[in-house]
C-alpha positions as CSV (number, residue, x, y, z in Angstrom):
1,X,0.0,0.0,0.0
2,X,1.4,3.7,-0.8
3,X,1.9,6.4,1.4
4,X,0.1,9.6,0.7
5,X,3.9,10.7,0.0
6,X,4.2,8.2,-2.9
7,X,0.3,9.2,-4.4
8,X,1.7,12.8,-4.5
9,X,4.9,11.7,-5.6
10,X,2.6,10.6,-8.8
11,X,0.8,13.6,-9.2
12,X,3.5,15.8,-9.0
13,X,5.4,13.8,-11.7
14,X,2.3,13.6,-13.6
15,X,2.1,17.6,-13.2
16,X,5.6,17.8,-14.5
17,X,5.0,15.5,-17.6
18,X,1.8,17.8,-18.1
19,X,3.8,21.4,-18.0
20,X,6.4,19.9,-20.8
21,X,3.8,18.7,-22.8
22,X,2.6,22.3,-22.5
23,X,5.3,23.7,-23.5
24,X,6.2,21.2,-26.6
25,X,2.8,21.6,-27.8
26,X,3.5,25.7,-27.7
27,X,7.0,25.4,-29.4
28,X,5.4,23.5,-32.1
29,X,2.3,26.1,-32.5
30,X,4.7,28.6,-32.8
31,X,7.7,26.3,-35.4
32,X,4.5,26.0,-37.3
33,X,3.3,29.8,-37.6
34,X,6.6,30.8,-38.0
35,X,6.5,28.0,-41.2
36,X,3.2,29.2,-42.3
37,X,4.6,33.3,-42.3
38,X,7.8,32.3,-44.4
39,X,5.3,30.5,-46.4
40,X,3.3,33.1,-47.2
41,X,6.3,35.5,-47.8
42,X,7.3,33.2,-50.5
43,X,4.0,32.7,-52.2
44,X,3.3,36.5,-52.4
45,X,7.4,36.8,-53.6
46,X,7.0,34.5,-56.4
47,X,3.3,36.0,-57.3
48,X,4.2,39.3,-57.2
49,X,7.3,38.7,-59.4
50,X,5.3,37.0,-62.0
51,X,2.5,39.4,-62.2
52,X,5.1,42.5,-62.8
53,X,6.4,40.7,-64.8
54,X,3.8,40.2,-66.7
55,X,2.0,43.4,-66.4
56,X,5.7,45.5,-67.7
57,X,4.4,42.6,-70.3
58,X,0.8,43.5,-71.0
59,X,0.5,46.9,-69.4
60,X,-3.1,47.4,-71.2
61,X,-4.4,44.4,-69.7
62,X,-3.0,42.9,-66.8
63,X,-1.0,46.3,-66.0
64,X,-4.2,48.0,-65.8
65,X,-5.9,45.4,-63.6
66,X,-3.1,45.3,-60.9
67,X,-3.2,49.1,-61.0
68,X,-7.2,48.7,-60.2
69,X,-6.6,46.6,-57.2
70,X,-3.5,48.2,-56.1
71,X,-6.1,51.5,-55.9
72,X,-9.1,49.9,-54.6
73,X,-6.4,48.1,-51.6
74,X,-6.2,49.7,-48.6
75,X,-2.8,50.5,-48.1
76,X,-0.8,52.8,-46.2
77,X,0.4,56.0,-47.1
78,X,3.8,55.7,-47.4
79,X,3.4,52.5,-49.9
80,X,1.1,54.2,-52.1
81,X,3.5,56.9,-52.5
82,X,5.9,54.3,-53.2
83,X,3.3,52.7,-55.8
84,X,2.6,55.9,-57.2
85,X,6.7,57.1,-57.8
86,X,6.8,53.3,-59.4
87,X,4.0,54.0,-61.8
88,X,1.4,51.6,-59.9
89,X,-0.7,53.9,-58.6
């Protein structure tokens, strides 16, 4: 038969084991955000390259339609300017 020494002994270990499992599972939420950002940087990279690309390409077509969204996109000040001395906006 255990002592009530050796039953909290359990618990406490079991507490333990529960605070590093915490703490795994929030490394691993944030590994996976972090993937998830880098992701997205690269997506809107490769995207954005392609469609200037092709709008330099096709300025009356596609040139005009990312000039339409860049205008209709909410966007702060200082990158419209930006847009605008690049000839987006």
């Amino acid at each position: 038969m255990e002592t009530n020494n050796g039953m909290n002994g359990k618990i406490e270990a079991l507490r333990k084991r529960e605070a590093a499992l915490k703490a795994a599972i929030a490394a691993e939420q944030v590994r996976q955000q972090k993937r998830r950002e880098r992701e997205n940087a690269r997506l809107a990279s490769i995207i954005g390259a392609a469609l200037i690309e092709n709008a330099a390409k096709n300025p009356d077509t596609l040139g005009l339609m990312v000039k339409q969204v860049l205008q209709a996109s909410e966007l702060r000040e200082s990158d419209r300017a930006f847009l605008a001395a690049k000839g987006w906006c």
